[in-house]
DOKE-120765 format. One record per residue (C-alpha): z, x, y; residue in one letter. Coordinates in nm, 4 decimals, m for minus. Example, Ala and Ser with C-alpha at 12.3 -4.5 7.8 and 13.67 -1.06 7.14 Angstrom:
# residues 2
((0.7800, 1.2300, m0.4500), "A")
((0.7140, 1.3670, m0.1060), "S")
//
This chain:
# residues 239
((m2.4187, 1.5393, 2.6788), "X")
((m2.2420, 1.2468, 2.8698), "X")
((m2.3544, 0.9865, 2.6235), "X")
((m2.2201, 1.2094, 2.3414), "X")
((m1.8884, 1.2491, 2.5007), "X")
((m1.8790, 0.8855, 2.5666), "X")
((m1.9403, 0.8203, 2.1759), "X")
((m1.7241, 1.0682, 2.0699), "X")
((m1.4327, 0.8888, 2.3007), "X")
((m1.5465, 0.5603, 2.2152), "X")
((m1.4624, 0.6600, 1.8266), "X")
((m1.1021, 0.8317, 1.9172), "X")
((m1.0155, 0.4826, 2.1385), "X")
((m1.1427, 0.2381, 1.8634), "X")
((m0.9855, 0.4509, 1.6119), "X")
((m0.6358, 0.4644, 1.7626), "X")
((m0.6559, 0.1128, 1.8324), "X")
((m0.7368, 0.0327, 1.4834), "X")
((m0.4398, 0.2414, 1.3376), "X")
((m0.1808, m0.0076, 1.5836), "X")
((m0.3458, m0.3275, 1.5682), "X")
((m0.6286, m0.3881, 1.3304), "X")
((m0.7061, m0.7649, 1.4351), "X")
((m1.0100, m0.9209, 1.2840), "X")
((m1.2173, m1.0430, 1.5670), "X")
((m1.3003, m1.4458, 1.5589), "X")
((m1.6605, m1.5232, 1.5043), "X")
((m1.7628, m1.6918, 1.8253), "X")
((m1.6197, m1.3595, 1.9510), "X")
((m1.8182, m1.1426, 1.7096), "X")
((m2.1038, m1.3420, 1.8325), "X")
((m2.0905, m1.2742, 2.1612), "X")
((m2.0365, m0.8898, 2.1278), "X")
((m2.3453, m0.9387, 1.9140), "X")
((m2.5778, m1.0688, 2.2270), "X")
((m2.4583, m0.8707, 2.4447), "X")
((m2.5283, m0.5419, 2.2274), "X")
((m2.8945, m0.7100, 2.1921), "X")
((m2.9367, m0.7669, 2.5594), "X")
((m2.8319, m0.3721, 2.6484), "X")
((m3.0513, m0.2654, 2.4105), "X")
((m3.3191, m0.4644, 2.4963), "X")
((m3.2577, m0.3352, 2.8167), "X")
((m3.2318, 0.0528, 2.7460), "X")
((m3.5835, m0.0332, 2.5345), "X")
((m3.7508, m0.1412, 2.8135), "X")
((m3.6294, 0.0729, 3.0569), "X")
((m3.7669, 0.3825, 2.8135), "X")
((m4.1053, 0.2233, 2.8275), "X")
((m4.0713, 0.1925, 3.1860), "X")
((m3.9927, 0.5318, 3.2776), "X")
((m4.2265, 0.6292, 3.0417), "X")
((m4.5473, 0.4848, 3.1871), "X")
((m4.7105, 0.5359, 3.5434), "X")
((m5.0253, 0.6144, 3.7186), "X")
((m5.3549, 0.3910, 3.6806), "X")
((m5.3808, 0.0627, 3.4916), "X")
((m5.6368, 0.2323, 3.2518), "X")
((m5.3398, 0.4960, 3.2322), "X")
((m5.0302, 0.2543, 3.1666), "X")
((m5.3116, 0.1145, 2.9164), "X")
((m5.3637, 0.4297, 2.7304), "X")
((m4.9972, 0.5394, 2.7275), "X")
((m4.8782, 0.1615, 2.5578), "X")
((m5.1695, 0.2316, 2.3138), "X")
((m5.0748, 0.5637, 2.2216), "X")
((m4.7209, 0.4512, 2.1469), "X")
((m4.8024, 0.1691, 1.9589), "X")
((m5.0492, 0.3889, 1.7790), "X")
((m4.7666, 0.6939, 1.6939), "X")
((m4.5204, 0.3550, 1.5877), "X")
((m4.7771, 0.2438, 1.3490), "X")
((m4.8628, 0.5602, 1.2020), "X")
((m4.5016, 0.6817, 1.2559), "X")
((m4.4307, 0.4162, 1.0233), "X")
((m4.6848, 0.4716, 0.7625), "X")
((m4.5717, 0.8398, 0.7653), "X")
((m4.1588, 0.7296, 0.7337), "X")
((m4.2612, 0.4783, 0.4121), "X")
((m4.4231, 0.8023, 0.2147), "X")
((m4.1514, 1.0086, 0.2987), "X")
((m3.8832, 0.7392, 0.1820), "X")
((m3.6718, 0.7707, 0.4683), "X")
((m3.5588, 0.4020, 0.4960), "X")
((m3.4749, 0.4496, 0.2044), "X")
((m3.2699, 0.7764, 0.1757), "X")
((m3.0159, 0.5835, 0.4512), "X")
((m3.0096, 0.2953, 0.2660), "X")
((m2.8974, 0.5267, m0.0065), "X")
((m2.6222, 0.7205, 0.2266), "X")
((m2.5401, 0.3155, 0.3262), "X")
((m2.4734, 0.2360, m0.0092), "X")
((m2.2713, 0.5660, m0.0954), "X")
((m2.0262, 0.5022, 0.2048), "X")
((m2.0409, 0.0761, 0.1349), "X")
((m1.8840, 0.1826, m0.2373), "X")
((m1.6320, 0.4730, m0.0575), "X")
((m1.5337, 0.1585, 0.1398), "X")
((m1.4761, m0.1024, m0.1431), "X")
((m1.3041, 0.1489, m0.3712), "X")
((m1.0135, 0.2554, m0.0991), "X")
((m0.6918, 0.0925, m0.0997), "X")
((m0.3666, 0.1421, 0.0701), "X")
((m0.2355, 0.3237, m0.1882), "X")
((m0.5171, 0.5525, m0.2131), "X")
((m0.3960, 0.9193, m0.1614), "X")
((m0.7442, 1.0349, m0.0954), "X")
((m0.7949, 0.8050, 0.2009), "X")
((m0.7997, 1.0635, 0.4326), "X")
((m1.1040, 1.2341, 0.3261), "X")
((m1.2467, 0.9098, 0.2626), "X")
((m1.2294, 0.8011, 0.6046), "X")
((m1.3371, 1.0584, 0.7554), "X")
((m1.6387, 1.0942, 0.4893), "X")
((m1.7496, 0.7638, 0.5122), "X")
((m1.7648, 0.7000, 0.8555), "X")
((m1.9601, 1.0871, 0.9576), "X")
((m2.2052, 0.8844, 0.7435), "X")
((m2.2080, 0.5414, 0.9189), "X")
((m2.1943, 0.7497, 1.3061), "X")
((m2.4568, 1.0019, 1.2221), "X")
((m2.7370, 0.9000, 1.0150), "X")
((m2.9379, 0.6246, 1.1972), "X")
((m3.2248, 0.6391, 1.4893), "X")
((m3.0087, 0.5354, 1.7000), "X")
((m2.8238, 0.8877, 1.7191), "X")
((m3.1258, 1.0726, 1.7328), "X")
((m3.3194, 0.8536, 1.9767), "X")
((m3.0337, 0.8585, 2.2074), "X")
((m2.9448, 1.2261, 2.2242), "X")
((m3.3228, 1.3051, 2.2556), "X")
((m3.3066, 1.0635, 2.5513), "X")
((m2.9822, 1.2078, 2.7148), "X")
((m3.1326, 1.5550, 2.6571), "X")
((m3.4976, 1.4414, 2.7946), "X")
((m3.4363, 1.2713, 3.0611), "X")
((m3.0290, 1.2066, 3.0932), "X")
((m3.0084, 0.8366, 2.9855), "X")
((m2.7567, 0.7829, 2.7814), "X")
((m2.7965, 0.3773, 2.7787), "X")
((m2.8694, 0.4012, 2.3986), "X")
((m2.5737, 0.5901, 2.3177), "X")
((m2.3516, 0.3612, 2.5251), "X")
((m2.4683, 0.0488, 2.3449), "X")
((m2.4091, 0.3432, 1.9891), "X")
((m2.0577, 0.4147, 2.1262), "X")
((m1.9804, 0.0579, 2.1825), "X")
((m2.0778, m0.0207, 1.7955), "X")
((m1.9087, 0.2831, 1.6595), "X")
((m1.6037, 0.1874, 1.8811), "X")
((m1.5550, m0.1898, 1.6999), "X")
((m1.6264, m0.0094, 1.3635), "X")
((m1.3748, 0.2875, 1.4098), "X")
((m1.1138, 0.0092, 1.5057), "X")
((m1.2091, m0.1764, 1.1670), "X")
((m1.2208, 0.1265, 0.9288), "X")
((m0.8910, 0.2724, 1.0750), "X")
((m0.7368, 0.0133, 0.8916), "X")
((m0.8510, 0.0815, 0.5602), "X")
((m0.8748, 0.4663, 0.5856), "X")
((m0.5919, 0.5875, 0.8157), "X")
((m0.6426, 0.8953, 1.0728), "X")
((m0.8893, 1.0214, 0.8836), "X")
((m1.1801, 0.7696, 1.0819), "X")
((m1.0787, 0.9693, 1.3862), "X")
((m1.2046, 1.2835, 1.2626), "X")
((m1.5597, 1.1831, 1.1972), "X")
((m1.5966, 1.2004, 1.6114), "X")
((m1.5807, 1.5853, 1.5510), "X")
((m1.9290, 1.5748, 1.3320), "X")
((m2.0710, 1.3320, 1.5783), "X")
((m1.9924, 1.5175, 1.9035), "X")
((m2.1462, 1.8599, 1.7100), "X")
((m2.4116, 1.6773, 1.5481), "X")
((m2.5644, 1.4417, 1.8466), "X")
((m2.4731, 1.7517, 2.1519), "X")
((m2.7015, 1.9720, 1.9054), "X")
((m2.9568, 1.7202, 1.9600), "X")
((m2.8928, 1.6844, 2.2988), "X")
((m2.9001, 2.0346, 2.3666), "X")
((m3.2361, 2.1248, 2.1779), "X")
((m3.3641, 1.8258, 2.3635), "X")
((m3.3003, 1.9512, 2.7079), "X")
((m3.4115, 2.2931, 2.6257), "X")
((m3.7495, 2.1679, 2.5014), "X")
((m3.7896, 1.9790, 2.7791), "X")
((m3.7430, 2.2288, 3.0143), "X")
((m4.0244, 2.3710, 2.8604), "X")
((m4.3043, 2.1134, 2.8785), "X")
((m4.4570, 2.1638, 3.1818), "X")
((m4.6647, 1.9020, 3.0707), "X")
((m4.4498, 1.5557, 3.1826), "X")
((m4.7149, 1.3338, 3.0059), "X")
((m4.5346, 1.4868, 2.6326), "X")
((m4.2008, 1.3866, 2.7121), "X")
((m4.2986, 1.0169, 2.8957), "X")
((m4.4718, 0.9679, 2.5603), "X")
((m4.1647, 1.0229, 2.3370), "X")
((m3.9665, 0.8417, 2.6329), "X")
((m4.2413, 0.5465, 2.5473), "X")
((m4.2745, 0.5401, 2.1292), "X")
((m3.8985, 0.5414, 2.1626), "X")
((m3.8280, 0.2611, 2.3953), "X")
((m4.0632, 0.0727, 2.1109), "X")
((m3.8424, 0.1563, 1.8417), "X")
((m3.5521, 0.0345, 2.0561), "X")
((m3.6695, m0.2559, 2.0903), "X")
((m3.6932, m0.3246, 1.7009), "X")
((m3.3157, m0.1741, 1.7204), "X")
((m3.2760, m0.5081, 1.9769), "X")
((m3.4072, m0.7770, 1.6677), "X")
((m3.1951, m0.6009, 1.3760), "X")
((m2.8554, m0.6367, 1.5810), "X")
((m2.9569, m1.0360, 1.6804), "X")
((m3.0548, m0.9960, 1.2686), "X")
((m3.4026, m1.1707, 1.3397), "X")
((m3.5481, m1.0287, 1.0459), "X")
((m3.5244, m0.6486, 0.8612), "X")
((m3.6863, m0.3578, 1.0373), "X")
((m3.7040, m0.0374, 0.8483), "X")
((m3.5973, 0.1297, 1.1396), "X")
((m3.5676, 0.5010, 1.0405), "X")
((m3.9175, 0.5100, 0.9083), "X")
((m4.0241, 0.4777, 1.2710), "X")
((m3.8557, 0.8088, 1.3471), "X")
((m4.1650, 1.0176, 1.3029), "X")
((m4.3356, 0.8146, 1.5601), "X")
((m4.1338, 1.0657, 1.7929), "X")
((m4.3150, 1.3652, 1.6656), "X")
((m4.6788, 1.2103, 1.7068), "X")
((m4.6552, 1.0741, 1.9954), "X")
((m4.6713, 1.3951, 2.1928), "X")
((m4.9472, 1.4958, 1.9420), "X")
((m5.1760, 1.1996, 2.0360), "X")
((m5.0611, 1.2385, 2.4056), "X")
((m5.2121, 1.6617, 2.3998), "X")
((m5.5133, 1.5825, 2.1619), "X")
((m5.5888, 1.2379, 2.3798), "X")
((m5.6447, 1.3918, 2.7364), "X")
//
């Protein structure tokens, strides 16, 4: 659960500094926070893939194919079952909580803390990164997560109070659950191939992670999601 704990802190610290000093950052500054986001997730993306693959050429071959396979069809599968779109939704409901608070707003509390369990817990990259930490203990992806929920608790603070520094409690509870199922699981796949392949389709969904934060063009990234499911399904029927 390291990279949960270090997301959970990096929420508190933003937070706090937020509620003291909430300094809009200049935009060559924003910029380069924005790179080097894209570069570490590049990064933890390829470094998924790479400790995903192994063996034979054929074998490297077949396990690229099969993840590029479960991405495709993963995607196929998210479209029908609207998931893009259901966080767009949640997006929208916490983008209005934001634009009708005000400093005067008595409720701000609540809003806060609402709106940003929404923005810290629903998105692939909390799920890919606690199935990660709990799979394998990387917790790259949830580093570059913590480092984005950090600059955004120190923004919110400002317009919502303390109540920002309570949504760490949901995502330390939600992503450790996560985490903790993961590890479990994985402790019971005696077949490594399974978890390389999840390690593998979800390097490839980093990646797309990588072009929405340099904002290259829109990926519907939590449609991809189910590309972590059939993965290991292709991997056991494809042997």
């Amino acid at each position: 659960m390291t990279g949960t704990l270090i997301n959970t802190a990096a929420i508190l610290v933003g937070g706090g500094l937020g509620l003291k000093a909430a300094r809009q950052f200049s935009v060559t500054t924003q910029t380069r926070i924005k790179l080097g986001l894209a570069a570490f997730t590049l990064w933890a993306g390829l470094g998924m893939i790479w400790n995903g693959i192994g063996g034979s050429f054929g074998g490297v071959a077949k396990q690229l194919g099969i993840g590029m396979l479960a991405l495709v069809l993963g995607n196929v599968l998210g479209t029908l079952l609207h998931l893009q779109d259901g966080l767009n939704r949640l997006g929208q409901y916490a983008k209005e909580r934001i634009a009708g608070a005000s400093a005067t707003d008595g409720n701000r509390f609540s809003e806060g803390f609402v709106t940003c369990t929404l923005l810290f817990c629903v998105g692939p990259m909390a799920i890919l990164g606690a199935i990660e930490d709990g799979t394998n203990g990387n917790y790259k992806l949830l580093m570059i997560k913590a480092a984005l929920d950090g600059l955004a608790a120190m923004g919110f603070a400002a317009t919502f109070g303390p109540g920002v520094l309570l949504a760490a409690v949901p995502v330390l509870a939600y992503q450790g659950t996560i985490t903790l199922a993961a590890n479990a699981l994985a402790t019971h796949l005696h077949d490594v191939a399974l978890i390389n392949s999840i390690r593998v389709a979800g390097g490839l969904v980093v990646l797309c992670i990588g072009v929405v934060i340099l904002e290259l063009r829109k990926v519907p990234l939590a449609n991809y999601l189910p590309s972590l499911v059939l993965a290991p399904v292709f991997t056991h029927w494809w042997k």
